[in-house]
N, C-alpha and C positions, 0 to 999 in steps of 0.2 A: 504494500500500500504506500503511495505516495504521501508528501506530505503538502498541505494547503496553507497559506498564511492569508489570512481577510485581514487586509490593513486597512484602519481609518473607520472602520462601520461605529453607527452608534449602536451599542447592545443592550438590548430594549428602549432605543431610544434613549440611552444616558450620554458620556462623554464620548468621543471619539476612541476607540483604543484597538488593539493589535490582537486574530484571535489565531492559534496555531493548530490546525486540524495534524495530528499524526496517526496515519492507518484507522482505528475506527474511533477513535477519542478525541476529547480537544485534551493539547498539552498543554498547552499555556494562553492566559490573555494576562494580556498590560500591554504597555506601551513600548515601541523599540526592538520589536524580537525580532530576534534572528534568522533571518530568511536564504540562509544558507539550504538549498535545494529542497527549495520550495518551490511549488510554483506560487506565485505572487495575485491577488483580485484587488485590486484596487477599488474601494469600496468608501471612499469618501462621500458624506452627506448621504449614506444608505442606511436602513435600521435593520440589524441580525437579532430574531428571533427563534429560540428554540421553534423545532418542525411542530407543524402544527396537528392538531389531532379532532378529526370526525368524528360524533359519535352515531352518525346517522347517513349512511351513505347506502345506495340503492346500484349494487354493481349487476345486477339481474342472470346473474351467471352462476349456477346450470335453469339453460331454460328459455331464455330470453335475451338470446347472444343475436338478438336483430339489433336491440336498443344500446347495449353493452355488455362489455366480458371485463375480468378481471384486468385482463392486460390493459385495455383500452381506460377503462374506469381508474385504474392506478397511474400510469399516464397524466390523465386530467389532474388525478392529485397531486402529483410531483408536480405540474405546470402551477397549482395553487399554489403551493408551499406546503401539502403537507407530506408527513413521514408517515402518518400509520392512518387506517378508515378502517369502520365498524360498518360490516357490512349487513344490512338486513337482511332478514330470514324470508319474506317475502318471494321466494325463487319457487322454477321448476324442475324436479319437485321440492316443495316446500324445505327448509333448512329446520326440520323439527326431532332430525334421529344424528347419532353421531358419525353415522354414516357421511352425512351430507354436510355436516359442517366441518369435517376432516377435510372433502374434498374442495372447500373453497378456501379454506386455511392453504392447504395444498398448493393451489393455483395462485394464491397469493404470493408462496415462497415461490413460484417459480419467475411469476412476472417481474420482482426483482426494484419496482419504482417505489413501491413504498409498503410498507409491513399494513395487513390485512388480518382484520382480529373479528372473523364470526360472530353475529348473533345471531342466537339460538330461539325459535318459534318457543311462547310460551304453551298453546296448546296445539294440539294434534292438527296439521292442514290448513291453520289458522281458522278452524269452525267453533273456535270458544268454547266445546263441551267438555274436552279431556285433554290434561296436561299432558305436554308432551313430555321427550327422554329427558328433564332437567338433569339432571343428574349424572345420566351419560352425557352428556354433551360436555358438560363442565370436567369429567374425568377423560376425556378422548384430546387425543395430539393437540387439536387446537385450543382447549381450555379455555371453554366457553364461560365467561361472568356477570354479561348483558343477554338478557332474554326481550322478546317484542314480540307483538301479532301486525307490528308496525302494518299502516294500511288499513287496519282492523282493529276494532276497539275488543278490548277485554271486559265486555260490557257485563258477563253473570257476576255479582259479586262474590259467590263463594267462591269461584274457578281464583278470580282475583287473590281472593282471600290465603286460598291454598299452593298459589304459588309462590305469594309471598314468604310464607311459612317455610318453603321447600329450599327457596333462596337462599335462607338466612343460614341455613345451615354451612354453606361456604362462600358465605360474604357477599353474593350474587347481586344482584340488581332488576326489581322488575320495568324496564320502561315504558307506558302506559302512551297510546295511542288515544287521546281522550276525545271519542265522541260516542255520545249517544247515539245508538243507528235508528230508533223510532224516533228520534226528531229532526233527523238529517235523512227521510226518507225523500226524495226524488231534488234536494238542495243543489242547485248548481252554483250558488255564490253568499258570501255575506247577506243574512237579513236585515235589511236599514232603509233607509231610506230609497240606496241606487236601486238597489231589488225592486222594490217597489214599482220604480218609475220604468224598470225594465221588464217589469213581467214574470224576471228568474225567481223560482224556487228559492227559498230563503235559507240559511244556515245559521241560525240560530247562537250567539255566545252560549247562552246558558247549556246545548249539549256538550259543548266544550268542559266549562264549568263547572255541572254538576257534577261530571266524571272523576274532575280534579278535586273535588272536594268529599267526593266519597273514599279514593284512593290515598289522600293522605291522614283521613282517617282510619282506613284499615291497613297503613303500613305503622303508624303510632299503635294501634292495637297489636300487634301482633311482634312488633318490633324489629321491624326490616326497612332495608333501601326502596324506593320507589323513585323513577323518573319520570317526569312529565315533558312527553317528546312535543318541537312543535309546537311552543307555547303561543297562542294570539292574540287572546285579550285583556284589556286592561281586569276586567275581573278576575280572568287566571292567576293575573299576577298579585292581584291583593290574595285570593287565595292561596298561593305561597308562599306569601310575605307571613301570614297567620298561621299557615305549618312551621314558619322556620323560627319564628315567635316563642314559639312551644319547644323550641327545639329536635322538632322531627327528622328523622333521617328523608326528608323530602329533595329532591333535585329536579333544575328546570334549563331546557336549551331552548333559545327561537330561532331558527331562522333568516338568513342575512336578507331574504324578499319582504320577509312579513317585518322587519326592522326599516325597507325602505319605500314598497309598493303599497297603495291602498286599493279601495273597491271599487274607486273611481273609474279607473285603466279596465275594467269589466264594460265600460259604456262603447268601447271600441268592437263589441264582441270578438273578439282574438282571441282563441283558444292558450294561445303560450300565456296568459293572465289565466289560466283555471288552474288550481290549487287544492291541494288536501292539508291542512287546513285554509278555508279561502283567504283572500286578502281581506283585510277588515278597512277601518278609519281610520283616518289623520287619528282621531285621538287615543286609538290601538297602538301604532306606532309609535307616537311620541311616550306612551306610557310603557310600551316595551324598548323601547331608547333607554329611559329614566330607569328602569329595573335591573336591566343589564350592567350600567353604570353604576347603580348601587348593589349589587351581586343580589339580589332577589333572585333572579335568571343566572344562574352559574356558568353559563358557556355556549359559543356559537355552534349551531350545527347547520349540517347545507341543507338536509334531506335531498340529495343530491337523487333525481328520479330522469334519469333517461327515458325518451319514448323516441321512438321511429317516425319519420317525416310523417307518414297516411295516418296516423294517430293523434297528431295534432292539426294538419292540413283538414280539416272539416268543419262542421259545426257545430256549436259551441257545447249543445247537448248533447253529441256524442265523442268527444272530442275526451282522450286521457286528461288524467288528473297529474300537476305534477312539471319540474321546470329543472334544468340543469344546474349547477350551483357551487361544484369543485372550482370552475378557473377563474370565476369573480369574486368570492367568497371574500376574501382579502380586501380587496378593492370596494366592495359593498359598505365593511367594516370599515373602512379607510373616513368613506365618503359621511356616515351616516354618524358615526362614532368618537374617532380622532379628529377630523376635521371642523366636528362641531365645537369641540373638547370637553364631549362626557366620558373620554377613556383619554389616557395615555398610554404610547408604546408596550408598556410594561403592565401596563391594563387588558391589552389587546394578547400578549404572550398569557398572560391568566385566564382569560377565557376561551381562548382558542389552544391552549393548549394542556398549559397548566391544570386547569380542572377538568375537561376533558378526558385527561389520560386519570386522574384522580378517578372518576366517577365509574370509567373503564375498568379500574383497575390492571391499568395497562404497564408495562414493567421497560423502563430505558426509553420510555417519552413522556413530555410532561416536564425535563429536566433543567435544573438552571443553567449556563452558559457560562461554563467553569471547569476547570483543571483538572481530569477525571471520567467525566462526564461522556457519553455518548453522543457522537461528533453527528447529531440529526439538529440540523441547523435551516433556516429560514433565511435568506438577504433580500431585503424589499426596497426597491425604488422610490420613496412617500412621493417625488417630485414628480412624479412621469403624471402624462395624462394622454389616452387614447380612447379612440372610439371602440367597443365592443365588435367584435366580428368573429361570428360562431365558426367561418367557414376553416378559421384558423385553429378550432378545437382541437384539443389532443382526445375528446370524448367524441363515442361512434355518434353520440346524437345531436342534434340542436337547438332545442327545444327549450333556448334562453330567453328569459323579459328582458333583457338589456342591448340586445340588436341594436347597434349603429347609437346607443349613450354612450356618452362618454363617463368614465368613471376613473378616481384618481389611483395611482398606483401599482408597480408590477412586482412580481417577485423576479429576478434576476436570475439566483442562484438558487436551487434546493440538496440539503446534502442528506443522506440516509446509512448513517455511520460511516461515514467519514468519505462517501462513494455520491461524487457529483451525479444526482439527476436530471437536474436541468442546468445550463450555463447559459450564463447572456439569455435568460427570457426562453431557450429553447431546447427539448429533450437533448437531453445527455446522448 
């Protein structure tokens, strides 16, 4: 293994200083090191962030290698900045035995762009009636710790109840897909006002809601993790805010769309605006700004959902749910977060990373930018600004709300133990 010097980056955003990648660790940061056969990045006025970490990514692989496959899906994260995705169980077939989450574990190590950590179907097929292999999943190669019906609410409360229960046994985590499906029966968008005047099907906050507020009181009952995937409304969030009040093992990611889009963008009828959870209102967004900033919301996730051109080229009613999200992800957060200044740098490495791999229990991400450490590193551009162009994806689909915006920010450089994936803005 080579050895790497990033000279000049600000890391997290602090003083300028010097960091020295050797084979898969950083050896050294400060200032003046010694770049005796190195190769040298000149990285002045750049910010190096430890790799960033998904907890919600949709690589559709086995099953649905039209939209995306592991290779292609890891790709896009490496082009984002990140080092490791959690990849949902939502595949065909389902990721519910440990059969199957060996083999995307697998396909992860082999595609080599950034470490892919399974999760595991809480029940069987995601049909909600019977828990699936908790247990094996978590004892099989890939050592499954997040369980989801992501796409699917875990809507029985005993099912809930009981897998909570099964979880705790080895620290697990359940993450809860919060919608009620008899109140979101034929919903095409946010219920408010735009619905109205559009005719669509309403989407109600309170099935959001309710969900979240039965779930964090049967993970306080029972005494276990629960995450609330996909957070969207300002109710949600007070709902959180009053689990963690209490001090519950409650956890919550949003979204970098539903942090910058609202319901508004539905009056275009454009299917790349339809969403699982929908886009809500300006005053959704501002209050999931303000929760994320004050760690209510512990950390960004993309729900990163590929679909195929014919799946979103239609109309609006029959049009997938769901928008791509790994190569903006960054730049979303740049625009909506740092450049407002309800995060700094080093706010931004805390919720895209830092708790992330926390929540995962993910082991060598998550890590600080220090002497020792595991050389999965982030370098970002804050200065750049360019327009969006899906056609440039490193992901099979394109299925982005940000076509032709401009949005601030790139990442440069991503490294994945100490092994450049991207350089200059482009795969390794």
């Amino acid at each position: 293994m080579s050895k790497v010097l990033i000279r000049g980056a600000r890391v997290l955003g602090g003083e300028p200083q010097d960091v020295l990648i050797d084979g898969e660790t950083v050896a050294e940061v400060g200032t003046g090191i010694d770049a005796a056969g190195a190769t040298v990045i000149e990285a002045e006025g750049q910010v190096l962030l430890p790799g960033l970490v998904d907890l919600h990514t949709h690589l559709r692989e086995p099953g649905r290698e039209d939209s995306e496959t592991v290779l292609t899906g890891t790709k896009a994260a490496a082009v984002g900045g990140f080092t490791a995705v959690h990849a949902m169980a939502n595949t065909f077939p389902v990721a519910d035995t440990a059969g199957v989450v060996e083999q995307v574990w697998r396909l992860g190590k082999e595609s080599g762009y950034c470490d892919v950590q399974p999760v595991g179907a809480v029940t069987v097929g995601l049909e909600g009636k019977q828990l699936a292999e908790l247990g094996a999943m978590h004892d099989s190669a890939a050592g499954v710790k997040v369980f989801s019906d992501d796409g699917k609410c875990v809507d029985d409360a005993v099912i809930m109840r009981r897998a909570l229960e099964y979880v705790k046994a080895f620290d697990g985590v359940v993450a809860q897909h919060a919608q009620e499906p008899r109140l979101t029966e034929g919903a095409q968008m946010n219920e408010g006002v735009v619905s109205a005047e559009l005719g669509l099907g309403g989407w109600p906050a309170v099935a959001e809601e309710s969900i979240i507020a039965r779930d964090v009181l049967l993970a306080a009952h029972v005494g276990s993790r629960v995450h609330i995937c996909h957070l969207s409304t300002a109710g949600s969030v007070e709902i959180v805010r009053w689990a963690k009040s209490k001090g519950w093992n409650v956890t919550a990611e949003v979204t970098p769309h539903h942090l910058l889009l609202t319901d508004e963008l539905v009056r275009s009828y454009n299917p790349v605006y339809k969403v699982n959870p929908p886009l809500r209102t300006e005053a959704d967004v501002m209050a999931l700004r303000e929760a994320l900033a004050d760690g209510t919301i512990d950390c960004v996730a993309t729900d990163h959902a590929p679909h195929p051109h014919e799946d979103k080229d239609c109309e609006w009613a029959a049009a997938a749910m769901g928008m791509v999200g790994l190569e903006t992800a960054l730049p979303v957060v740049q625009q909506t977060m740092v450049d407002t200044g309800l995060l700094d740098w080093a706010g931004v490495a805390d919720r895209m990373s830092f708790r992330p791999a926390a929540i995962g229990r993910l082991e060598g991400h998550g890590r600080p930018v220090s002497a020792g450490e595991p050389a999965n590193l982030t370098l970002v551009d804050p200065a750049y600004r360019g327009a969006v162009d899906p056609a440039g994806f490193a992901s099979r689909s394109r299925n982005t709300p940000y076509e032709g915006r401009e949005l601030p920010g790139r990442v440069t450089h991503t490294f994945l133990r100490g092994r450049a994936t991207v350089v200059d803005g482009k795969l390794a």
